[in-house]
PyMOL Python script that loads the backbone (N, CA, C, O; Angstrom):
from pymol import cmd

cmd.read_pdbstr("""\
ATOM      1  N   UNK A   1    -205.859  43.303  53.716  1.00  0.00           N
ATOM      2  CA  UNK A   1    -205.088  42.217  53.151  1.00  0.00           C
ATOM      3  C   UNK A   1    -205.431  40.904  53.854  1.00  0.00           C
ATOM      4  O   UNK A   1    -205.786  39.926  53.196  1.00  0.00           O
ATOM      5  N   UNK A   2    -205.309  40.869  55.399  1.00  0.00           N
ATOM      6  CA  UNK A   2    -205.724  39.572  56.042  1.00  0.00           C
ATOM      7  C   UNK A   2    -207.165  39.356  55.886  1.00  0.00           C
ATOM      8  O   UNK A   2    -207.475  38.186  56.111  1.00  0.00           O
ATOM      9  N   UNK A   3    -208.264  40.219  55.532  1.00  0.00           N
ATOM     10  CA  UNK A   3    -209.723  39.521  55.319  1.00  0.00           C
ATOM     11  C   UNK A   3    -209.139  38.873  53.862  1.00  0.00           C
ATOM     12  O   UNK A   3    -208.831  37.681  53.903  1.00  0.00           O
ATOM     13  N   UNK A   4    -208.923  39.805  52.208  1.00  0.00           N
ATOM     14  CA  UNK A   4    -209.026  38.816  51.441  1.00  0.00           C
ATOM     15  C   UNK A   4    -208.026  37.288  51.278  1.00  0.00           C
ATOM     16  O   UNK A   4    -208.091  36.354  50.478  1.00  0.00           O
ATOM     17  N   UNK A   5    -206.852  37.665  52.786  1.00  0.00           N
ATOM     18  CA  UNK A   5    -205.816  36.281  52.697  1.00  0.00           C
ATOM     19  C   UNK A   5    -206.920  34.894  53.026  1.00  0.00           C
ATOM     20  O   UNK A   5    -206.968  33.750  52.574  1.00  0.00           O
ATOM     21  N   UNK A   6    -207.837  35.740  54.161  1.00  0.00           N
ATOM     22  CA  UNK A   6    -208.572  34.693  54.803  1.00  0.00           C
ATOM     23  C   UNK A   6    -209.550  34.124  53.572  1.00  0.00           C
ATOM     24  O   UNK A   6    -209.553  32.971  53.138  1.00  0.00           O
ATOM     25  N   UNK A   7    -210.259  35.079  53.190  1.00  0.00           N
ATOM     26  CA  UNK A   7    -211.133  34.369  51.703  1.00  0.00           C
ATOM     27  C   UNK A   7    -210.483  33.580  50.918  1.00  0.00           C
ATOM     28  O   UNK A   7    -211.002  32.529  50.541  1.00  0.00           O
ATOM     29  N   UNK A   8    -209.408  33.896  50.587  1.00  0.00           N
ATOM     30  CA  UNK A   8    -208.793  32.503  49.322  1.00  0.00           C
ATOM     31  C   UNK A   8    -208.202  31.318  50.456  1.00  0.00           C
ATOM     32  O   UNK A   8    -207.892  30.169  50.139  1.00  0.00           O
ATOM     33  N   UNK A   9    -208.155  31.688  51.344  1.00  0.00           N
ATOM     34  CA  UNK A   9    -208.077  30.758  52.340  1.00  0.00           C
ATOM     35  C   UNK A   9    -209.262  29.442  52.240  1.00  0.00           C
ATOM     36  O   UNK A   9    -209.151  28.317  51.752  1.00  0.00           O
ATOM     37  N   UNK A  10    -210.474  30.154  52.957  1.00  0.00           N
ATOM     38  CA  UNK A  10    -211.536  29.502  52.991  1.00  0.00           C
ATOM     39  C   UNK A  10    -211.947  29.018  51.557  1.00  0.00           C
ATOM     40  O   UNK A  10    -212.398  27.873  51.526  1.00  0.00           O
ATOM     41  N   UNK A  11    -211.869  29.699  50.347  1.00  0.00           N
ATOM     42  CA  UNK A  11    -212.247  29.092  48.885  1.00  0.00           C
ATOM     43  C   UNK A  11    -211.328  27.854  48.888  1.00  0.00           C
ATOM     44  O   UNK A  11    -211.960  26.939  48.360  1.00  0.00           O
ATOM     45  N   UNK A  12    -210.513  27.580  49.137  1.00  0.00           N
ATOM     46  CA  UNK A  12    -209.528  26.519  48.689  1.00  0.00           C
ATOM     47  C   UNK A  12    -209.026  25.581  49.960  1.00  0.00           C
ATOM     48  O   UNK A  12    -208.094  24.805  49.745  1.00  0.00           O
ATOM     49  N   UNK A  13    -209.614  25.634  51.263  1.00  0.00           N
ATOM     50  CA  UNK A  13    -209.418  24.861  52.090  1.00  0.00           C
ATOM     51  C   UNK A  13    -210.727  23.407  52.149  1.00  0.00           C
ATOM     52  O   UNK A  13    -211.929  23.581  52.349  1.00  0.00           O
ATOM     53  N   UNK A  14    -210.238  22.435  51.980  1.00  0.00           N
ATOM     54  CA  UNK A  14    -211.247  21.388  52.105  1.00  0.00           C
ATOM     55  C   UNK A  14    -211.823  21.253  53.724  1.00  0.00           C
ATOM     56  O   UNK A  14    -211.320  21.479  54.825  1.00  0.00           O
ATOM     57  N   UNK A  15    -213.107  20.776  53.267  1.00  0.00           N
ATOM     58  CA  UNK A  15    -214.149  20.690  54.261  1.00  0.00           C
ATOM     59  C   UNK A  15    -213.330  19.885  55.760  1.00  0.00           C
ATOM     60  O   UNK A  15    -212.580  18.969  55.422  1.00  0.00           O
ATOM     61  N   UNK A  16    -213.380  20.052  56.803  1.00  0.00           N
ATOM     62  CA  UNK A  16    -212.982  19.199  57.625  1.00  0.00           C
ATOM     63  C   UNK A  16    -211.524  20.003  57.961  1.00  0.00           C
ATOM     64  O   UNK A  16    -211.235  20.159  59.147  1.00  0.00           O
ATOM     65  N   UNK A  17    -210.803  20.404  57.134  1.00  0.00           N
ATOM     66  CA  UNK A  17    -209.639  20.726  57.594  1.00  0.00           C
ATOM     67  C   UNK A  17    -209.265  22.173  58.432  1.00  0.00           C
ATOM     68  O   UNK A  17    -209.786  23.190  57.975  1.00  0.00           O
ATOM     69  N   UNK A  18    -208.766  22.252  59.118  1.00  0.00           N
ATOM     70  CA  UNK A  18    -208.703  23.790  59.837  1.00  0.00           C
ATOM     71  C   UNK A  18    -207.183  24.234  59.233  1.00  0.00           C
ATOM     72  O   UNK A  18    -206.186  23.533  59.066  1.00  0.00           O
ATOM     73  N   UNK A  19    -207.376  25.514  59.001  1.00  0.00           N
ATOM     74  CA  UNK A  19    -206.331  26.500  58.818  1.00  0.00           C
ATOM     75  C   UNK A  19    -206.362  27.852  59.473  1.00  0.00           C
ATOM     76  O   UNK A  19    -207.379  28.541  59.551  1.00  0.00           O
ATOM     77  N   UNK A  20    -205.176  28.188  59.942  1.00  0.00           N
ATOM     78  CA  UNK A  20    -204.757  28.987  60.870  1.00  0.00           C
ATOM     79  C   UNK A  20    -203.955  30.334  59.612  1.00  0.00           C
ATOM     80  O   UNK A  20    -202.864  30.203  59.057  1.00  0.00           O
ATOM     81  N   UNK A  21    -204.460  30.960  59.534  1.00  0.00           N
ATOM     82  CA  UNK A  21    -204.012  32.709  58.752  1.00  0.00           C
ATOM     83  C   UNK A  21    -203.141  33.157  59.532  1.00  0.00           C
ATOM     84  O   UNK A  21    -203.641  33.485  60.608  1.00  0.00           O
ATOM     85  N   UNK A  22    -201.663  33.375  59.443  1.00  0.00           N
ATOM     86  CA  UNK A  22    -201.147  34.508  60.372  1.00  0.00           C
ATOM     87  C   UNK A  22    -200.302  35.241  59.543  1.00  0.00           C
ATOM     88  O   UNK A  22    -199.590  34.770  58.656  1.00  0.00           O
ATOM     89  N   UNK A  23    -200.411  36.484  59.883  1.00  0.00           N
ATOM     90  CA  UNK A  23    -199.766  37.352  59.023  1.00  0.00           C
ATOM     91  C   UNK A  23    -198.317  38.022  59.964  1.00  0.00           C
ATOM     92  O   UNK A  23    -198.433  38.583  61.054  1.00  0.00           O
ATOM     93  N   UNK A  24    -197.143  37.820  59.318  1.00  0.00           N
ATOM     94  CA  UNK A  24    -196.184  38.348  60.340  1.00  0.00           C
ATOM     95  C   UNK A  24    -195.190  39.924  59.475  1.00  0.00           C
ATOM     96  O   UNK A  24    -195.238  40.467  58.372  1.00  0.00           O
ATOM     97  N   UNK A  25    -194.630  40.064  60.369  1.00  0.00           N
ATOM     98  CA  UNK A  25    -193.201  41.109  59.178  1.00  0.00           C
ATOM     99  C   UNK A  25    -191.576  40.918  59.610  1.00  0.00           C
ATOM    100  O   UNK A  25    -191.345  40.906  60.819  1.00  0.00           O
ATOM    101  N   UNK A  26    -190.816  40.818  58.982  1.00  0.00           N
ATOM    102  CA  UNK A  26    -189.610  40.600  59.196  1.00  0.00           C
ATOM    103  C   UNK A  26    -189.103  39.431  58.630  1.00  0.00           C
ATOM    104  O   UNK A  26    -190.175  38.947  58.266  1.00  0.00           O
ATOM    105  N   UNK A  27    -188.243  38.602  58.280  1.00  0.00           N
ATOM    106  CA  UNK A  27    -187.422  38.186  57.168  1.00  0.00           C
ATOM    107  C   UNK A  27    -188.276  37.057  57.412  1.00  0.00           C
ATOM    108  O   UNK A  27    -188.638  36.600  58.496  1.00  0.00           O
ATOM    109  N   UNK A  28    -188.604  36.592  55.999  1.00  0.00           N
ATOM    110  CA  UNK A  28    -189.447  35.148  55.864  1.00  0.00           C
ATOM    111  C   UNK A  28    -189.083  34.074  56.548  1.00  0.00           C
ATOM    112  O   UNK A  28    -189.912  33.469  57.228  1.00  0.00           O
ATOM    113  N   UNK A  29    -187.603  33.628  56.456  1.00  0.00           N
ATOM    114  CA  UNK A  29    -187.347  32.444  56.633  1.00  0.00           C
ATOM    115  C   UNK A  29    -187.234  32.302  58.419  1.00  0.00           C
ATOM    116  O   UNK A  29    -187.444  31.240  59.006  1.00  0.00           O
ATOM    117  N   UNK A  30    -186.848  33.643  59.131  1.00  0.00           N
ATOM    118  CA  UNK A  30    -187.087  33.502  60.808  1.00  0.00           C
ATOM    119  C   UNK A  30    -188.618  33.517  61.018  1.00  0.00           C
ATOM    120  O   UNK A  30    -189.202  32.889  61.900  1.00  0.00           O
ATOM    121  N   UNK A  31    -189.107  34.199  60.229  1.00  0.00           N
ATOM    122  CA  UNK A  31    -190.851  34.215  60.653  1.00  0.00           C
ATOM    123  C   UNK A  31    -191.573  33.213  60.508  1.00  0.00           C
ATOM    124  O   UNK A  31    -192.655  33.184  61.093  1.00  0.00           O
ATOM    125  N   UNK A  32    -191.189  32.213  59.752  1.00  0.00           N
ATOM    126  CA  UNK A  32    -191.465  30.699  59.463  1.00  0.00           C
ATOM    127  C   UNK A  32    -191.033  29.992  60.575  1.00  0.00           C
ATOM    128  O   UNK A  32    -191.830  29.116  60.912  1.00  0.00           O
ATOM    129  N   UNK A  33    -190.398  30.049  61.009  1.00  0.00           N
ATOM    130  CA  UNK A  33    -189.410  29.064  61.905  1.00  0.00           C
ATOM    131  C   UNK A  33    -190.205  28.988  63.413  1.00  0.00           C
ATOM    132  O   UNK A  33    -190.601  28.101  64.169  1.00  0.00           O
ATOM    133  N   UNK A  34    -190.181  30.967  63.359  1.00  0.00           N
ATOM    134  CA  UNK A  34    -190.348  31.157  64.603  1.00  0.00           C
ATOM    135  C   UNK A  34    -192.155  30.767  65.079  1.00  0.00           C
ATOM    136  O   UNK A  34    -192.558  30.667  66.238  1.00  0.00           O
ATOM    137  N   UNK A  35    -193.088  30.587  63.678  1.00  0.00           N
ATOM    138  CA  UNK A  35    -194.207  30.707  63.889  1.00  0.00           C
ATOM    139  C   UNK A  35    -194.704  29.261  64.057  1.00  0.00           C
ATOM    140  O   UNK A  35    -195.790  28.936  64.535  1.00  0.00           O
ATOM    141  N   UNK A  36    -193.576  28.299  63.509  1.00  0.00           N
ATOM    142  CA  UNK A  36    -193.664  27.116  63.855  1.00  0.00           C
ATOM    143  C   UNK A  36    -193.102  26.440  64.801  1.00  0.00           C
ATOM    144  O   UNK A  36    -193.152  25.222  64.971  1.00  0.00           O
ATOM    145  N   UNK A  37    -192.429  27.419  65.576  1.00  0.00           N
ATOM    146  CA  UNK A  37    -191.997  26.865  67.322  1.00  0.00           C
ATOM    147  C   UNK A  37    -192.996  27.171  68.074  1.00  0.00           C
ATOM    148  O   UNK A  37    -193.279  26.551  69.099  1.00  0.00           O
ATOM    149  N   UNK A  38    -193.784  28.412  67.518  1.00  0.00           N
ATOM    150  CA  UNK A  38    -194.872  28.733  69.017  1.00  0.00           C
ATOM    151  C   UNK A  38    -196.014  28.194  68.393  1.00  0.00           C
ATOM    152  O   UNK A  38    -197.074  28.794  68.573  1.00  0.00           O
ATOM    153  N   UNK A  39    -196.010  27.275  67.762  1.00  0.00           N
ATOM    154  CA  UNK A  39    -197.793  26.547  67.854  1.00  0.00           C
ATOM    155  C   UNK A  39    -197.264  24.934  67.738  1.00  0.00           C
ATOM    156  O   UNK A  39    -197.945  23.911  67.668  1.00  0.00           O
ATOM    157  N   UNK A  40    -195.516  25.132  67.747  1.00  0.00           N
ATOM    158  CA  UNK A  40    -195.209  23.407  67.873  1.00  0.00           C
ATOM    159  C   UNK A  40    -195.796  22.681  66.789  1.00  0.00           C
ATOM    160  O   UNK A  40    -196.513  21.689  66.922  1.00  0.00           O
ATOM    161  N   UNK A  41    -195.388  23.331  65.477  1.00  0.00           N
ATOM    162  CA  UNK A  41    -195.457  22.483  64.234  1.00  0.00           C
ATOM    163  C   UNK A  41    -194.763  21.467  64.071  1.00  0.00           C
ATOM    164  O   UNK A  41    -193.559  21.395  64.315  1.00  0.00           O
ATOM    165  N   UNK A  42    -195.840  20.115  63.411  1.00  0.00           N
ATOM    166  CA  UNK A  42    -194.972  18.748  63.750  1.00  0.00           C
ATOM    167  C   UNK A  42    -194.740  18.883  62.064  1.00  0.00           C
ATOM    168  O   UNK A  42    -194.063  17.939  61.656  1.00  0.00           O
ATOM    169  N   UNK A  43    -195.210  19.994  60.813  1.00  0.00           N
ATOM    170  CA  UNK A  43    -194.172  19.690  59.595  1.00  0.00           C
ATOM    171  C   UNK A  43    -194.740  21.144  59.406  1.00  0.00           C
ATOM    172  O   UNK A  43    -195.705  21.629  59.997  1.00  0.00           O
ATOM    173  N   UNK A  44    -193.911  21.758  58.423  1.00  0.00           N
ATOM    174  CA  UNK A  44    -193.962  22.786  57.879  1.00  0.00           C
ATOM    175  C   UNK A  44    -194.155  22.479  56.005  1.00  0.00           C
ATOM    176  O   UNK A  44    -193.504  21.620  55.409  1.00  0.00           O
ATOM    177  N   UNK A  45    -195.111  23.336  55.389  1.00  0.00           N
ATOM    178  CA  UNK A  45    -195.359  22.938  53.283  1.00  0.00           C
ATOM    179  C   UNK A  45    -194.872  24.097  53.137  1.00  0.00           C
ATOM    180  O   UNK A  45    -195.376  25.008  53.794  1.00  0.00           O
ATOM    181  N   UNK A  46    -194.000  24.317  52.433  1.00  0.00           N
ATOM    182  CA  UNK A  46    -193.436  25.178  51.732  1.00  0.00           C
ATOM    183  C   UNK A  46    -193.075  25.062  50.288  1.00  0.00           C
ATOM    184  O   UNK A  46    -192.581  24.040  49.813  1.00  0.00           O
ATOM    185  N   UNK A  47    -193.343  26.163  49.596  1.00  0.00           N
ATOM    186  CA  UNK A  47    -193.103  26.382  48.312  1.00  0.00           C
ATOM    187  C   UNK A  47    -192.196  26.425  47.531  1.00  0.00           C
ATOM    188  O   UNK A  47    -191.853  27.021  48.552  1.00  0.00           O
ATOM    189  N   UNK A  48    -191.234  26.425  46.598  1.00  0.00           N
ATOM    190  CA  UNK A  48    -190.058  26.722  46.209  1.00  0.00           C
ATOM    191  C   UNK A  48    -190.131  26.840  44.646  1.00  0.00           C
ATOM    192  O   UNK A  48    -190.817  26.084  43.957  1.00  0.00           O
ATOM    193  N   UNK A  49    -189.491  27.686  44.237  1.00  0.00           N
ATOM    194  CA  UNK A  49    -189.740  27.807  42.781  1.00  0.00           C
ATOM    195  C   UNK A  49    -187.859  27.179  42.344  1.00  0.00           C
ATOM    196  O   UNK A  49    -187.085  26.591  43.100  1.00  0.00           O
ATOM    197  N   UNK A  50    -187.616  27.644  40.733  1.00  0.00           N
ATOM    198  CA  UNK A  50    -186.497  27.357  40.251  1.00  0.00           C
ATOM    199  C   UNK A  50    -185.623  28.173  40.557  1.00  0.00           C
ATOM    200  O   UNK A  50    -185.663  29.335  40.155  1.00  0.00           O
ATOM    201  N   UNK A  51    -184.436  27.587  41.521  1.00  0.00           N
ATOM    202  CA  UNK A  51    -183.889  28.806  41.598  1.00  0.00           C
ATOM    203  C   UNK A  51    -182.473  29.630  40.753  1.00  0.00           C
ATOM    204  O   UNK A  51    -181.598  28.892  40.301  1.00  0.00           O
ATOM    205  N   UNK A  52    -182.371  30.732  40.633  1.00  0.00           N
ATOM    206  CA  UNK A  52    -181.634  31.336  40.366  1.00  0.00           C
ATOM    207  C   UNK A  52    -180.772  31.752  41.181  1.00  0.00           C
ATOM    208  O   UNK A  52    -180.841  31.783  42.409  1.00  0.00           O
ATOM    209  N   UNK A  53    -179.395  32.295  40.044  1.00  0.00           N
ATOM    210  CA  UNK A  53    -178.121  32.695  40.371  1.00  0.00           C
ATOM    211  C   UNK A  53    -177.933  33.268  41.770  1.00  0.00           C
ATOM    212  O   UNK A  53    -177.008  32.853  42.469  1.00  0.00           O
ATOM    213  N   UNK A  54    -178.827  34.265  42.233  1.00  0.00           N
ATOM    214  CA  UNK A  54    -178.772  35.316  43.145  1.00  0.00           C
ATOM    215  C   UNK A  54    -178.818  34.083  44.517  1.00  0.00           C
ATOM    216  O   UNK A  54    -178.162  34.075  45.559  1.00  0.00           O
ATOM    217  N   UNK A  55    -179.752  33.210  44.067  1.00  0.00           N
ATOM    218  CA  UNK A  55    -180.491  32.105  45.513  1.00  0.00           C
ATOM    219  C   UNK A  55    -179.339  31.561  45.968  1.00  0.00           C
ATOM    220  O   UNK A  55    -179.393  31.100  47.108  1.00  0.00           O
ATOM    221  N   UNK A  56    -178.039  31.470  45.233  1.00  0.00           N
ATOM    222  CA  UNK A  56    -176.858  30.076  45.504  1.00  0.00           C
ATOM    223  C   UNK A  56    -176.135  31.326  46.272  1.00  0.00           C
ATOM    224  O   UNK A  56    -175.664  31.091  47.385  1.00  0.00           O
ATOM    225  N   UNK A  57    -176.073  32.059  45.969  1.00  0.00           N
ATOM    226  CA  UNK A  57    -174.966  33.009  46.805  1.00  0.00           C
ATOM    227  C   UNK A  57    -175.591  33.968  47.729  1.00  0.00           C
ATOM    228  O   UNK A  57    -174.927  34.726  48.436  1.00  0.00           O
ATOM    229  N   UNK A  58    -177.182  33.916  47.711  1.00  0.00           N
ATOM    230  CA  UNK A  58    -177.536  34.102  49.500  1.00  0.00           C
ATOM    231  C   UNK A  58    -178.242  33.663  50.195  1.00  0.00           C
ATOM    232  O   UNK A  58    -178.545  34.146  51.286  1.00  0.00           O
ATOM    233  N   UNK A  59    -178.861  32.169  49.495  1.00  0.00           N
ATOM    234  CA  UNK A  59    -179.265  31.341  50.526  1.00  0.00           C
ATOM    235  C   UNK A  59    -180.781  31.645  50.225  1.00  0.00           C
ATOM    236  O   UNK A  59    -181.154  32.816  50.155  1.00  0.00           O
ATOM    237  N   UNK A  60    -181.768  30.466  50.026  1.00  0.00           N
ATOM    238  CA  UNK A  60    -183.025  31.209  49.649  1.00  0.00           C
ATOM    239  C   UNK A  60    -183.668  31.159  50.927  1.00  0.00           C
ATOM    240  O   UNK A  60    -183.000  30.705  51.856  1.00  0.00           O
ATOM    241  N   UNK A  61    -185.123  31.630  51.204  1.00  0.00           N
ATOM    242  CA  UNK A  61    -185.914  31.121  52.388  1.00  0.00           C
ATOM    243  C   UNK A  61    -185.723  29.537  52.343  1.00  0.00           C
ATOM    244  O   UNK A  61    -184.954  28.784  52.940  1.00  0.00           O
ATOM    245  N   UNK A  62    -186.604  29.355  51.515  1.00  0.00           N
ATOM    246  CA  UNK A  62    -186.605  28.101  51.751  1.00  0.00           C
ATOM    247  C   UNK A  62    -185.407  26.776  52.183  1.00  0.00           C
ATOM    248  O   UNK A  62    -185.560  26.086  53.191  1.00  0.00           O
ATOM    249  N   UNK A  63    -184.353  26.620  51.315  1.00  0.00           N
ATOM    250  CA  UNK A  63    -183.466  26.305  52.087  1.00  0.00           C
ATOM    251  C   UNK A  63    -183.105  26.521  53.537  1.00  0.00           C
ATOM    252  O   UNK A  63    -183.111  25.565  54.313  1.00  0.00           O
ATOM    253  N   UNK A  64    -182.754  27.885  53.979  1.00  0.00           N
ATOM    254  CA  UNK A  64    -182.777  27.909  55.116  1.00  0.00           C
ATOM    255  C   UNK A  64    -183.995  27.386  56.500  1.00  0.00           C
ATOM    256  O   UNK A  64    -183.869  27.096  57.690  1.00  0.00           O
ATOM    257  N   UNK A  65    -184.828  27.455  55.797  1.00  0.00           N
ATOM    258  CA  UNK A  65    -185.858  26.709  56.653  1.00  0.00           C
ATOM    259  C   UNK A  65    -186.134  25.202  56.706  1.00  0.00           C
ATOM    260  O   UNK A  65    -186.800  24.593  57.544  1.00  0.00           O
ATOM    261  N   UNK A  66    -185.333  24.620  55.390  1.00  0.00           N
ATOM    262  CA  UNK A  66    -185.338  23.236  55.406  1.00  0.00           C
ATOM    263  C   UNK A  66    -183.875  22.798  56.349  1.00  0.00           C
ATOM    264  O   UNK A  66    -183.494  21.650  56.577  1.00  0.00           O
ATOM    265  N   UNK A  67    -183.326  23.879  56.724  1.00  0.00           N
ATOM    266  CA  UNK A  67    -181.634  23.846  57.120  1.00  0.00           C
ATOM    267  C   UNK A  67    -182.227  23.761  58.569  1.00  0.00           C
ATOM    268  O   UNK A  67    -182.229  22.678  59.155  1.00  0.00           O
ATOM    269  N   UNK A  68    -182.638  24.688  59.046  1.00  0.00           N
ATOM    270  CA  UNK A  68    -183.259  24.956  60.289  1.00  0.00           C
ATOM    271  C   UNK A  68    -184.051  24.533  61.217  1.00  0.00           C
ATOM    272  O   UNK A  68    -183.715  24.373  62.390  1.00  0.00           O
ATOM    273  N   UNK A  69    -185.555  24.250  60.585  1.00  0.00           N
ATOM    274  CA  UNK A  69    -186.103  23.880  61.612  1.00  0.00           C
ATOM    275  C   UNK A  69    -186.276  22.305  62.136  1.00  0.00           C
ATOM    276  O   UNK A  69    -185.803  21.227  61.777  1.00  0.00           O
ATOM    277  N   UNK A  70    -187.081  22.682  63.038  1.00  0.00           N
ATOM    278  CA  UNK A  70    -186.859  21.732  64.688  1.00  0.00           C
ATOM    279  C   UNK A  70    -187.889  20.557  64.205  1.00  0.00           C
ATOM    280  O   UNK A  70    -187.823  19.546  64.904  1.00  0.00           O
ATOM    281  N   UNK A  71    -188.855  20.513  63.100  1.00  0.00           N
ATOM    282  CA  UNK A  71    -189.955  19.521  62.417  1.00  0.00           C
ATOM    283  C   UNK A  71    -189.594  18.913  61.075  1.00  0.00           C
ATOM    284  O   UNK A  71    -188.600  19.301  60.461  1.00  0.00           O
ATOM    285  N   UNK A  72    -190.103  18.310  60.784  1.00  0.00           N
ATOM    286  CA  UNK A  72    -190.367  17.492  59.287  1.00  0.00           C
ATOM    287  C   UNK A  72    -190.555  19.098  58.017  1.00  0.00           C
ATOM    288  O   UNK A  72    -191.328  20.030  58.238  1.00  0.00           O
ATOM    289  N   UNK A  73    -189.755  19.008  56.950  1.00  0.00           N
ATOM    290  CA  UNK A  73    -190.411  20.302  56.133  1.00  0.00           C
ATOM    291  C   UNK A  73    -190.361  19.589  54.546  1.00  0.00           C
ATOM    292  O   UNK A  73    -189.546  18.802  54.065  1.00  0.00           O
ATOM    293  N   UNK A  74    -191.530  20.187  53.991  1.00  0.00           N
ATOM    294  CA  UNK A  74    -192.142  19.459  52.438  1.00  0.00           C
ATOM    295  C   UNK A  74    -192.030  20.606  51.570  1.00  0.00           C
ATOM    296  O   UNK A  74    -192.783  21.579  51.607  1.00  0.00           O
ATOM    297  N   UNK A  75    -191.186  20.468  50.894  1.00  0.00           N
ATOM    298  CA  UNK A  75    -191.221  21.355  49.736  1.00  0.00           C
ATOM    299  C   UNK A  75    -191.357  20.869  48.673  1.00  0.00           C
ATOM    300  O   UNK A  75    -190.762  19.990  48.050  1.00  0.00           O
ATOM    301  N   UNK A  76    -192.736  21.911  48.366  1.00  0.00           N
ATOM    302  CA  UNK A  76    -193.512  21.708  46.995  1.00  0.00           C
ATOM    303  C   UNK A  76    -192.909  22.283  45.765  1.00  0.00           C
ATOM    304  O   UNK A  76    -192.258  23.321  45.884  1.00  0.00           O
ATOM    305  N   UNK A  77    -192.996  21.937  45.032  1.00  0.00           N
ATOM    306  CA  UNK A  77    -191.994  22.702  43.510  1.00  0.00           C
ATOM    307  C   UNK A  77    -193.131  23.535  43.193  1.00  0.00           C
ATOM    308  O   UNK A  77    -194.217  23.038  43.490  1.00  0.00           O
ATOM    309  N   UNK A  78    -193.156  25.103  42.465  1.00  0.00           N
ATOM    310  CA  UNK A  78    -193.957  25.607  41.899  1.00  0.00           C
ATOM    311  C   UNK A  78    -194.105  25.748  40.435  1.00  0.00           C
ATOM    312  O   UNK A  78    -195.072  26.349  39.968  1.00  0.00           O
TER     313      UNK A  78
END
""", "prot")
cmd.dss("prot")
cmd.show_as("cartoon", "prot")
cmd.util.cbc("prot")
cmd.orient("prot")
């Protein structure tokens, strides 16, 4: 899974720019947080789609990570 994450990685990363692959397990929105305290992320891009019923009554990742963390966070609409 992490070689073909890394290939669509590299297909779609522009020249000049570096990207860092890390693959973690355990609830998205702490594994975000936490992966952007230990490399001292100055913003976090995150995704967000439309949300539904279920998202308002438990909180989606994303929200919580825009709630949370310690940097600047950009959420992209999908």
């Amino acid at each position: 899974v992490l070689e073909r994450l890394n290939d669509i990685v590299s297909e779609n990363t522009p020249e000049g720019m570096n990207v860092e692959t890390i693959v973690r397990h355990g609830p998205v929105y702490e594994q975000i947080l936490q992966v952007a305290d230990d490399i001292g992320a100055d913003q976090i891009v995150i995704g967000a789609h439309r949300p539904q019923i279920s998202d308002y009554l438990l909180g989606p990742n994303t929200a919580r990570v825009v709630r949370h963390a310690k940097c600047s966070v950009n959420v992209v609409r999908l």
